[in-house]
C-alpha positions in Angstrom: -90.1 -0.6 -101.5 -91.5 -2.2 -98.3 -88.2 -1.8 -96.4 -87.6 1.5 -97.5 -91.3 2.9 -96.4 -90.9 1.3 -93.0 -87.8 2.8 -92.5 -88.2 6.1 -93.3 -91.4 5.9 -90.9 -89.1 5.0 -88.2 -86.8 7.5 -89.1 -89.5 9.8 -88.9 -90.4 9.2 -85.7 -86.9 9.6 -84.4 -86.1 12.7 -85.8 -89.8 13.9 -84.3 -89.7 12.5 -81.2 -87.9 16.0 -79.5 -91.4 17.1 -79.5 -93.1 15.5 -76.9 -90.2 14.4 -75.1 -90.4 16.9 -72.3 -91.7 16.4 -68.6 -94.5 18.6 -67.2 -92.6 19.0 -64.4 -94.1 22.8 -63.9 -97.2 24.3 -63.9 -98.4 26.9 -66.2 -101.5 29.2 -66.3 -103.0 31.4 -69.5 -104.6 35.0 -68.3 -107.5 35.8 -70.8 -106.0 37.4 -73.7 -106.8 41.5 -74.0 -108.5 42.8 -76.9 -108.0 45.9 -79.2 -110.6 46.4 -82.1 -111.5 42.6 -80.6 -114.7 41.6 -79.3 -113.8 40.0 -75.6 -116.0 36.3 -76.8 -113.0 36.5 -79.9 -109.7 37.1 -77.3 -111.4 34.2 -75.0 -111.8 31.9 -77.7 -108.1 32.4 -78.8 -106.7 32.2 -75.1 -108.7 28.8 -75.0 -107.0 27.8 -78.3 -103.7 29.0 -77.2 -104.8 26.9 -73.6 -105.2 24.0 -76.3 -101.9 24.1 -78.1 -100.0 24.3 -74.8 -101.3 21.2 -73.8 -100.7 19.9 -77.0 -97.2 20.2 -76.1 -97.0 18.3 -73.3 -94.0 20.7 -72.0 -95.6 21.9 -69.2 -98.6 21.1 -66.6 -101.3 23.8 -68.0 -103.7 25.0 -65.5 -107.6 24.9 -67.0 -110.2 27.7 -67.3 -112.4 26.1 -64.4 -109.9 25.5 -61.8 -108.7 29.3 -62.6 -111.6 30.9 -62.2 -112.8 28.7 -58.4 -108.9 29.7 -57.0 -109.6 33.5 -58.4 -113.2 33.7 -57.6 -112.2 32.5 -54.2 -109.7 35.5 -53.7 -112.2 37.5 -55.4 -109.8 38.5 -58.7 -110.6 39.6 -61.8 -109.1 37.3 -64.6 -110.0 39.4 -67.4 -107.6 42.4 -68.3 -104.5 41.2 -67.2 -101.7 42.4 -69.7 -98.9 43.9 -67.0 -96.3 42.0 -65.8 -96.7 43.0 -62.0 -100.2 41.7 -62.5 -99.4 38.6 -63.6 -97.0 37.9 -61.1 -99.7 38.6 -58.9 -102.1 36.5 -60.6 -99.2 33.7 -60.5 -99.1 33.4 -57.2 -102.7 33.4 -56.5 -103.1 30.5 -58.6 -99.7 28.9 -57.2 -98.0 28.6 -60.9 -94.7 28.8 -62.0 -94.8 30.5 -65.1 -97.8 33.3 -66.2 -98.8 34.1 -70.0 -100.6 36.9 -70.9 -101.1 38.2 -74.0 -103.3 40.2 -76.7 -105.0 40.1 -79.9 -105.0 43.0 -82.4 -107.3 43.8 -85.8 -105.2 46.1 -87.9 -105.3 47.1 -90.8 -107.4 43.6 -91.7 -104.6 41.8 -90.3 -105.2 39.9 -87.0 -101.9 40.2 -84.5 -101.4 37.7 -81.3 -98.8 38.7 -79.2 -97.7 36.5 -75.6 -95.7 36.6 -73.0 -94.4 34.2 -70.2 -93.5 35.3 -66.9 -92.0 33.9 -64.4 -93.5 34.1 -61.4 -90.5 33.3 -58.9 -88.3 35.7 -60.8 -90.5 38.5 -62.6 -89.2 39.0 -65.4 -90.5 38.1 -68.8 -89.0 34.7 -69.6 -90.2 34.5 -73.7 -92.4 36.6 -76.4 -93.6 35.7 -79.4 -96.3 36.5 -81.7 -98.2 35.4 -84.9 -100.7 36.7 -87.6 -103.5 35.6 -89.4 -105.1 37.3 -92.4 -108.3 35.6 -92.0 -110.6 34.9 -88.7 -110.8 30.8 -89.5 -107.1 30.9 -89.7 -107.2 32.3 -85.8 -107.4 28.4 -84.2 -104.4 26.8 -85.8 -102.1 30.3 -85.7 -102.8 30.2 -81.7 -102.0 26.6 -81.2 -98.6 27.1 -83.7 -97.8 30.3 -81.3 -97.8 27.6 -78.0 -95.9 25.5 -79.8 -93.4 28.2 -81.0 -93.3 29.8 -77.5 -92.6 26.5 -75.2 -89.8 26.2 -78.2 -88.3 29.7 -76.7 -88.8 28.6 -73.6 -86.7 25.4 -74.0 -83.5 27.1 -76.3 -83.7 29.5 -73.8 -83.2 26.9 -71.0 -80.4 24.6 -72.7 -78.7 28.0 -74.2 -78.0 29.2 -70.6 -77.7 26.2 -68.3 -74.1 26.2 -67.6 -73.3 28.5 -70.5 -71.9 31.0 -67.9 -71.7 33.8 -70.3 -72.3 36.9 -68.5 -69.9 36.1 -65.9 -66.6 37.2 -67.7 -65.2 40.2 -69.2 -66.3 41.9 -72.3 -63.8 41.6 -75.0 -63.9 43.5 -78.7 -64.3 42.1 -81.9 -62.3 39.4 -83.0 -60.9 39.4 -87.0 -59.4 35.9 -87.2 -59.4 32.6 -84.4 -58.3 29.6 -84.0 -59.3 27.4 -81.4 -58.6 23.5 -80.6 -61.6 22.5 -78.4 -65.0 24.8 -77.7 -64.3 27.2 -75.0 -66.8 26.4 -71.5 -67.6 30.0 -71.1 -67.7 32.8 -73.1 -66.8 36.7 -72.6 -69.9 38.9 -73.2 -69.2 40.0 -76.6 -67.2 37.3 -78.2 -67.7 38.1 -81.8 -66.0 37.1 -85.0 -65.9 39.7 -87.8 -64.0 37.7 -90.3 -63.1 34.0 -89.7 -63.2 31.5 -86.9 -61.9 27.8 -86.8 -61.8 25.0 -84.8 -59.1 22.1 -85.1 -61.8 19.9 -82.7 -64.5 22.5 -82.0 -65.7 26.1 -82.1 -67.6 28.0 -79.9 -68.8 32.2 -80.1 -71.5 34.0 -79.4 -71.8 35.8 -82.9 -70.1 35.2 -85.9 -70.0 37.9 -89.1 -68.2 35.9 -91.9 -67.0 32.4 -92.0 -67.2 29.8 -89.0 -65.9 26.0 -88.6 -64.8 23.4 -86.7 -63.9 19.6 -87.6 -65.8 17.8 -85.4 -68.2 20.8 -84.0 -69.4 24.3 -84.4 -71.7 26.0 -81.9 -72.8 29.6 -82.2 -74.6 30.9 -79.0 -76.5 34.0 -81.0 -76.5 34.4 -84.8 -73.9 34.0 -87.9 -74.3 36.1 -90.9 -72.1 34.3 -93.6 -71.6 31.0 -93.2 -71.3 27.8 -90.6 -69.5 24.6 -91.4 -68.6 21.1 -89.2 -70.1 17.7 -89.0 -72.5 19.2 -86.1 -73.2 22.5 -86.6 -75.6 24.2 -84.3 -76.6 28.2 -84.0 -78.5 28.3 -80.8 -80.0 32.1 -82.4 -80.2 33.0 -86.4 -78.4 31.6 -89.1 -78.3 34.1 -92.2 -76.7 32.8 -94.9 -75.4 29.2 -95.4 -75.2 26.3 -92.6 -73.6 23.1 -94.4 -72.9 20.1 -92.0 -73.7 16.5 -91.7 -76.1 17.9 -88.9 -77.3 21.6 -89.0 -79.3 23.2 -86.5 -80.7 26.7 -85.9 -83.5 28.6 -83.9 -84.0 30.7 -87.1 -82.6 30.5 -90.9 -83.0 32.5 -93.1 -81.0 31.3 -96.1 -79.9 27.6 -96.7 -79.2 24.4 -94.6 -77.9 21.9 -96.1 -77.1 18.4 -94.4 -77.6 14.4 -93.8 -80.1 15.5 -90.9 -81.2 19.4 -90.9 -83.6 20.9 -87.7 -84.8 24.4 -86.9 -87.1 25.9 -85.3 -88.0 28.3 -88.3 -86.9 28.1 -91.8 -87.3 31.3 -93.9 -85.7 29.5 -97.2 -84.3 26.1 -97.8 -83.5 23.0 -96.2 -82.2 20.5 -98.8 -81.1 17.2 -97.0 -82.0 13.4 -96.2 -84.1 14.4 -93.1 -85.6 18.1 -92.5 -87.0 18.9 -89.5 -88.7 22.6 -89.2 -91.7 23.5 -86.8 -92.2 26.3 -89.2 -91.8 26.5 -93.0 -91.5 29.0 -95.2 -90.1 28.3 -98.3 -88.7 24.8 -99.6 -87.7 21.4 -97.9 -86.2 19.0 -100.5 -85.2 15.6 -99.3 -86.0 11.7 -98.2 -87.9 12.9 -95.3 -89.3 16.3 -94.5 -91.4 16.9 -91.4 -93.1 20.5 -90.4 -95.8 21.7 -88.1 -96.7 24.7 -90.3 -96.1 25.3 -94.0 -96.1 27.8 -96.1 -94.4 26.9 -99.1 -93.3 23.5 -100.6 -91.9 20.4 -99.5 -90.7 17.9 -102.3 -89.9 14.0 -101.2 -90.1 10.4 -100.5 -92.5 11.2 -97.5 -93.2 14.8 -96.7 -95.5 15.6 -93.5 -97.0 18.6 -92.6 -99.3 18.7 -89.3 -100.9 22.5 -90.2 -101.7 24.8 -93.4 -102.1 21.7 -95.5 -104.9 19.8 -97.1 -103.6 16.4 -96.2 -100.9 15.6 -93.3 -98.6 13.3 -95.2 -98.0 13.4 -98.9 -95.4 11.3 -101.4 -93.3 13.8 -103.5 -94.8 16.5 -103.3 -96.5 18.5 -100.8 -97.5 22.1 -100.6 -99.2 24.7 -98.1 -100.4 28.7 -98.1 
Protein backbone atom coordinates (compact mmCIF):
# COMPACT_ATOMS: atom_id res chain seq x y z
CA UNK A 1 0.00 0.00 0.00
CA UNK A 2 3.29 1.88 0.64
CA UNK A 3 4.45 1.55 -3.04
CA UNK A 4 1.26 2.26 -4.43
CA UNK A 5 0.81 5.77 -2.35
CA UNK A 6 4.29 6.82 -3.32
CA UNK A 7 3.75 6.32 -6.63
CA UNK A 8 0.69 7.74 -7.35
CA UNK A 9 2.29 10.95 -5.45
CA UNK A 10 4.89 10.91 -8.04
CA UNK A 11 2.57 10.51 -10.64
CA UNK A 12 0.92 13.32 -9.38
CA UNK A 13 3.49 15.52 -9.60
CA UNK A 14 4.23 14.67 -13.11
CA UNK A 15 1.04 14.99 -14.55
CA UNK A 16 1.00 18.66 -12.46
CA UNK A 17 4.11 19.80 -13.19
CA UNK A 18 2.79 21.82 -16.71
CA UNK A 19 1.75 24.30 -14.26
CA UNK A 20 4.62 26.02 -13.09
CA UNK A 21 6.78 25.02 -15.86
CA UNK A 22 6.90 28.25 -17.68
CA UNK A 23 9.68 31.02 -17.79
CA UNK A 24 8.82 34.67 -16.85
CA UNK A 25 10.49 35.66 -19.63
CA UNK A 26 7.96 38.82 -20.09
CA UNK A 27 6.72 41.30 -18.13
CA UNK A 28 3.19 41.92 -17.30
CA UNK A 29 1.30 44.85 -15.59
CA UNK A 30 -2.58 44.79 -13.99
CA UNK A 31 -4.52 48.38 -14.56
CA UNK A 32 -6.93 48.85 -11.51
CA UNK A 33 -9.99 47.08 -12.34
CA UNK A 34 -13.25 49.49 -13.21
CA UNK A 35 -16.24 49.30 -11.18
CA UNK A 36 -20.06 49.25 -11.93
CA UNK A 37 -22.53 49.17 -8.96
CA UNK A 38 -18.77 48.48 -7.22
CA UNK A 39 -17.28 50.53 -4.58
CA UNK A 40 -13.61 51.56 -6.14
CA UNK A 41 -11.80 49.92 -2.38
CA UNK A 42 -13.89 46.47 -3.79
CA UNK A 43 -12.44 46.62 -7.77
CA UNK A 44 -8.76 47.43 -6.06
CA UNK A 45 -8.94 44.71 -3.80
CA UNK A 46 -9.82 42.22 -6.68
CA UNK A 47 -7.12 43.67 -9.14
CA UNK A 48 -4.67 42.98 -6.12
CA UNK A 49 -6.09 39.42 -5.94
CA UNK A 50 -6.02 38.96 -9.55
CA UNK A 51 -2.16 40.73 -9.18
CA UNK A 52 -1.82 37.66 -6.71
CA UNK A 53 -2.97 34.76 -8.80
CA UNK A 54 -0.73 35.95 -11.66
CA UNK A 55 2.09 35.53 -9.72
CA UNK A 56 0.94 32.46 -8.53
CA UNK A 57 1.52 31.32 -11.85
CA UNK A 58 4.80 31.94 -12.30
CA UNK A 59 4.04 32.47 -16.30
CA UNK A 60 4.99 35.80 -16.53
CA UNK A 61 7.22 38.65 -14.65
CA UNK A 62 4.08 40.74 -12.94
CA UNK A 63 4.75 44.24 -12.31
CA UNK A 64 3.67 45.40 -8.51
CA UNK A 65 1.21 48.14 -7.31
CA UNK A 66 4.24 50.28 -5.92
CA UNK A 67 6.63 50.27 -8.80
CA UNK A 68 3.35 51.19 -11.01
CA UNK A 69 2.32 53.87 -9.37
CA UNK A 70 6.40 55.79 -8.85
CA UNK A 71 6.78 55.07 -13.02
CA UNK A 72 3.03 56.65 -13.48
CA UNK A 73 3.29 59.22 -10.80
CA UNK A 74 6.45 60.12 -12.44
CA UNK A 75 4.71 60.73 -15.92
CA UNK A 76 1.96 62.16 -14.02
CA UNK A 77 -0.85 59.25 -15.18
CA UNK A 78 -3.80 58.29 -13.75
CA UNK A 79 -3.95 54.51 -13.12
CA UNK A 80 -7.44 54.36 -12.16
CA UNK A 81 -10.12 54.09 -15.06
CA UNK A 82 -8.33 52.40 -17.50
CA UNK A 83 -10.80 49.99 -19.40
CA UNK A 84 -9.87 51.01 -23.38
CA UNK A 85 -7.54 49.23 -25.21
CA UNK A 86 -5.76 52.52 -26.71
CA UNK A 87 -5.29 53.37 -23.08
CA UNK A 88 -3.71 50.50 -22.05
CA UNK A 89 -1.45 50.43 -24.75
CA UNK A 90 -0.55 53.69 -23.56
CA UNK A 91 -0.27 52.72 -20.12
CA UNK A 92 1.99 49.76 -21.52
CA UNK A 93 4.44 51.63 -22.71
CA UNK A 94 4.77 54.06 -19.90
CA UNK A 95 5.44 51.32 -17.63
CA UNK A 96 7.75 49.43 -20.35
CA UNK A 97 5.55 46.03 -20.24
CA UNK A 98 4.82 43.61 -22.75
CA UNK A 99 1.45 42.64 -22.13
CA UNK A 100 -1.49 45.10 -20.31
CA UNK A 101 -4.69 43.66 -18.37
CA UNK A 102 -7.42 45.59 -17.72
CA UNK A 103 -10.57 44.67 -16.62
CA UNK A 104 -13.90 45.22 -14.59
CA UNK A 105 -16.10 44.08 -11.91
CA UNK A 106 -19.97 44.05 -12.14
CA UNK A 107 -22.87 43.56 -9.28
CA UNK A 108 -25.92 42.28 -11.19
CA UNK A 109 -28.68 41.11 -10.37
CA UNK A 110 -26.75 39.79 -6.89
CA UNK A 111 -24.36 38.10 -9.00
CA UNK A 112 -20.78 39.50 -9.03
CA UNK A 113 -19.12 39.46 -12.84
CA UNK A 114 -15.07 39.85 -13.45
CA UNK A 115 -14.23 40.33 -16.85
CA UNK A 116 -10.18 40.77 -18.20
CA UNK A 117 -8.45 41.44 -20.89
CA UNK A 118 -4.67 41.19 -22.05
CA UNK A 119 -3.19 43.39 -24.52
CA UNK A 120 -0.43 43.46 -26.15
CA UNK A 121 1.39 46.22 -26.08
CA UNK A 122 3.77 45.74 -29.18
CA UNK A 123 0.88 44.66 -31.32
CA UNK A 124 -2.48 46.24 -29.93
CA UNK A 125 -4.72 44.00 -30.13
CA UNK A 126 -6.44 42.05 -27.43
CA UNK A 127 -4.37 38.96 -27.00
CA UNK A 128 -7.08 36.82 -24.39
CA UNK A 129 -10.57 37.49 -22.37
CA UNK A 130 -11.98 35.73 -19.90
CA UNK A 131 -14.27 36.14 -17.11
CA UNK A 132 -15.71 34.61 -13.88
CA UNK A 133 -18.57 34.93 -11.30
CA UNK A 134 -19.15 34.72 -7.88
CA UNK A 135 -22.49 34.59 -6.04
CA UNK A 136 -21.13 35.63 -2.84
CA UNK A 137 -18.48 38.70 -1.87
CA UNK A 138 -16.01 36.00 0.22
CA UNK A 139 -16.09 33.92 -2.82
CA UNK A 140 -14.45 37.22 -4.78
CA UNK A 141 -10.57 36.21 -3.64
CA UNK A 142 -10.33 32.69 -4.92
CA UNK A 143 -12.64 33.40 -8.23
CA UNK A 144 -9.88 36.26 -9.15
CA UNK A 145 -6.93 34.24 -8.55
CA UNK A 146 -8.78 31.08 -10.66
CA UNK A 147 -9.46 33.89 -13.55
CA UNK A 148 -5.30 34.52 -13.61
CA UNK A 149 -4.83 31.21 -13.74
CA UNK A 150 -7.53 30.51 -16.43
CA UNK A 151 -6.30 33.54 -18.45
CA UNK A 152 -2.29 32.82 -18.65
CA UNK A 153 -4.01 29.22 -19.70
CA UNK A 154 -5.41 31.29 -22.89
CA UNK A 155 -2.55 32.91 -23.25
CA UNK A 156 -0.33 29.78 -23.54
CA UNK A 157 -3.01 27.53 -26.02
CA UNK A 158 -3.08 30.54 -27.76
CA UNK A 159 0.67 30.62 -28.18
CA UNK A 160 1.39 26.80 -28.97
CA UNK A 161 -1.98 26.69 -31.24
CA UNK A 162 -0.45 29.29 -33.66
CA UNK A 163 3.32 28.91 -33.53
CA UNK A 164 4.00 27.38 -36.77
CA UNK A 165 0.37 26.35 -37.32
CA UNK A 166 0.38 28.68 -40.49
CA UNK A 167 -3.31 28.52 -40.86
CA UNK A 168 -4.33 31.69 -42.27
CA UNK A 169 -1.95 31.55 -44.94
CA UNK A 170 -3.76 29.23 -47.44
CA UNK A 171 -6.97 29.14 -49.26
CA UNK A 172 -10.31 28.74 -47.91
CA UNK A 173 -11.81 25.43 -48.83
CA UNK A 174 -15.75 24.24 -48.14
CA UNK A 175 -16.84 21.63 -46.01
CA UNK A 176 -15.49 18.37 -46.22
CA UNK A 177 -18.17 15.06 -45.84
CA UNK A 178 -15.63 12.20 -45.70
CA UNK A 179 -11.31 12.25 -45.36
CA UNK A 180 -8.77 10.25 -45.23
CA UNK A 181 -5.48 11.21 -44.47
CA UNK A 182 -2.01 9.18 -43.80
CA UNK A 183 0.06 11.77 -41.74
CA UNK A 184 -1.28 15.25 -40.07
CA UNK A 185 -1.22 17.95 -42.62
CA UNK A 186 1.54 21.02 -41.55
CA UNK A 187 -0.83 23.70 -42.41
CA UNK A 188 -4.29 24.03 -42.74
CA UNK A 189 -6.71 25.94 -45.24
CA UNK A 190 -8.93 28.47 -43.26
CA UNK A 191 -11.99 26.52 -43.08
CA UNK A 192 -10.95 22.98 -43.01
CA UNK A 193 -14.03 21.43 -41.64
CA UNK A 194 -15.38 17.84 -41.44
CA UNK A 195 -19.19 17.46 -41.47
CA UNK A 196 -19.27 13.76 -41.43
CA UNK A 197 -16.10 11.59 -40.82
CA UNK A 198 -12.42 12.10 -40.80
CA UNK A 199 -9.54 9.49 -40.48
CA UNK A 200 -6.13 9.14 -40.15
CA UNK A 201 -4.07 5.86 -41.19
CA UNK A 202 -0.95 7.71 -38.94
CA UNK A 203 -2.55 11.02 -37.94
CA UNK A 204 -5.27 13.55 -38.33
CA UNK A 205 -5.37 17.03 -38.33
CA UNK A 206 -8.57 19.85 -38.96
CA UNK A 207 -9.62 22.77 -37.66
CA UNK A 208 -13.28 21.60 -36.86
CA UNK A 209 -14.77 18.48 -36.93
CA UNK A 210 -18.93 17.89 -36.87
CA UNK A 211 -19.25 14.00 -36.48
CA UNK A 212 -16.66 11.39 -36.09
CA UNK A 213 -12.71 11.98 -36.04
CA UNK A 214 -9.65 9.52 -35.73
CA UNK A 215 -6.36 8.68 -36.33
CA UNK A 216 -4.11 5.56 -35.22
CA UNK A 217 -1.42 6.99 -33.68
CA UNK A 218 -2.83 10.86 -33.42
CA UNK A 219 -5.74 13.13 -33.63
CA UNK A 220 -5.42 16.94 -33.38
CA UNK A 221 -8.33 19.28 -33.81
CA UNK A 222 -7.19 23.04 -34.03
CA UNK A 223 -10.94 24.53 -32.90
CA UNK A 224 -13.74 22.22 -31.68
CA UNK A 225 -15.44 18.66 -32.49
CA UNK A 226 -19.03 18.14 -31.93
CA UNK A 227 -19.42 14.17 -31.98
CA UNK A 228 -16.70 12.41 -31.25
CA UNK A 229 -12.58 12.17 -31.16
CA UNK A 230 -10.66 8.92 -31.10
CA UNK A 231 -6.50 7.90 -31.26
CA UNK A 232 -4.00 6.95 -28.75
CA UNK A 233 -3.25 10.98 -28.41
CA UNK A 234 -6.04 12.84 -28.94
CA UNK A 235 -5.89 16.51 -28.44
CA UNK A 236 -8.68 19.41 -29.31
CA UNK A 237 -6.71 22.60 -28.99
CA UNK A 238 -10.65 24.39 -28.67
CA UNK A 239 -14.06 22.48 -27.43
CA UNK A 240 -14.69 18.99 -27.32
CA UNK A 241 -18.61 18.39 -27.22
CA UNK A 242 -19.37 15.05 -27.09
CA UNK A 243 -17.07 12.08 -26.48
CA UNK A 244 -13.08 12.18 -26.55
CA UNK A 245 -11.83 8.41 -26.00
CA UNK A 246 -7.92 7.84 -26.25
CA UNK A 247 -5.15 6.57 -24.23
CA UNK A 248 -4.38 10.45 -23.83
CA UNK A 249 -7.20 13.01 -24.30
CA UNK A 250 -6.81 16.63 -24.15
CA UNK A 251 -9.06 19.63 -24.65
CA UNK A 252 -9.24 23.52 -23.83
CA UNK A 253 -12.96 22.91 -23.05
CA UNK A 254 -15.30 19.61 -22.70
CA UNK A 255 -18.38 19.48 -22.37
CA UNK A 256 -19.41 15.84 -22.42
CA UNK A 257 -16.97 12.83 -21.65
CA UNK A 258 -13.12 12.02 -21.74
CA UNK A 259 -12.24 9.03 -21.21
CA UNK A 260 -8.54 7.78 -21.11
CA UNK A 261 -5.22 6.28 -19.34
CA UNK A 262 -4.11 10.05 -18.77
CA UNK A 263 -7.15 12.77 -19.40
CA UNK A 264 -6.16 16.94 -19.26
CA UNK A 265 -8.32 20.01 -19.90
CA UNK A 266 -8.41 23.12 -19.16
CA UNK A 267 -12.28 22.99 -18.29
CA UNK A 268 -14.40 20.10 -17.83
CA UNK A 269 -18.14 20.66 -18.01
CA UNK A 270 -19.05 16.71 -17.35
CA UNK A 271 -16.89 13.73 -16.95
CA UNK A 272 -13.46 12.64 -17.01
CA UNK A 273 -13.28 8.87 -16.11
CA UNK A 274 -9.56 7.64 -16.33
CA UNK A 275 -6.30 6.53 -14.37
CA UNK A 276 -5.05 10.20 -14.14
CA UNK A 277 -7.47 13.46 -14.66
CA UNK A 278 -6.08 16.52 -14.94
CA UNK A 279 -8.63 19.67 -15.07
CA UNK A 280 -7.84 23.34 -13.85
CA UNK A 281 -11.56 23.62 -13.61
CA UNK A 282 -14.25 21.09 -12.65
CA UNK A 283 -17.55 20.92 -13.03
CA UNK A 284 -19.09 17.70 -12.78
CA UNK A 285 -17.28 14.31 -12.05
CA UNK A 286 -13.59 12.97 -12.20
CA UNK A 287 -13.53 9.18 -11.53
CA UNK A 288 -10.16 7.50 -11.42
CA UNK A 289 -6.60 6.59 -9.61
CA UNK A 290 -5.63 10.05 -9.53
CA UNK A 291 -7.61 13.19 -10.07
CA UNK A 292 -6.14 16.63 -9.75
CA UNK A 293 -8.18 20.11 -10.11
CA UNK A 294 -7.64 23.70 -9.18
CA UNK A 295 -11.39 24.52 -8.82
CA UNK A 296 -14.30 22.16 -8.21
CA UNK A 297 -17.55 22.10 -8.38
CA UNK A 298 -18.80 18.89 -8.32
CA UNK A 299 -17.27 15.39 -7.33
CA UNK A 300 -14.16 13.72 -7.65
CA UNK A 301 -14.11 9.89 -6.59
CA UNK A 302 -10.54 7.98 -6.14
CA UNK A 303 -7.43 6.59 -4.80
CA UNK A 304 -6.11 10.20 -4.21
CA UNK A 305 -8.24 13.13 -5.41
CA UNK A 306 -6.76 16.84 -4.98
CA UNK A 307 -8.42 19.86 -5.25
CA UNK A 308 -6.43 23.29 -4.66
CA UNK A 309 -9.88 25.63 -4.47
CA UNK A 310 -13.78 25.32 -3.57
CA UNK A 311 -12.93 22.49 -1.11
CA UNK A 312 -12.75 21.92 2.54
CA UNK A 313 -9.60 19.95 2.47
CA UNK A 314 -6.91 19.91 -0.59
CA UNK A 315 -6.39 16.14 -0.80
CA UNK A 316 -8.90 13.59 0.01
CA UNK A 317 -8.92 9.39 -0.36
CA UNK A 318 -12.05 8.31 -2.36
CA UNK A 319 -14.02 10.68 -2.27
CA UNK A 320 -13.87 14.32 -2.59
CA UNK A 321 -16.46 16.97 -3.27
CA UNK A 322 -16.74 20.90 -3.81
CA UNK A 323 -19.78 23.68 -4.42
Amino acid sequence: MRKILISAMVLTAMACSGFAAAKPDTTIAVAEFTGRDVTEADASAITDFFRVGLVKTRSYSVLDRKNMEVILGEQKFQMSGVAEQESAVKLGKMLGVQKMVVGNVTLFDKTYYINVQVVDVEKGVIEASEKASALDKNQLPEKSEALAFRIVALLKRSRDRYEGARIDDQPSTGPTFFKISVIPQVSLPRKNVVHGIGMGLIGSRDNEVHGINGGIVYSRVDREVIGFESAIYSVVHGTMGGAQMSYISKARKVYGVQFGLYNNAKATYGVQAGWINVAEDMNGVQIGIINYTQYIKGVQWGLINIATKNTLLPGMILLNVGF
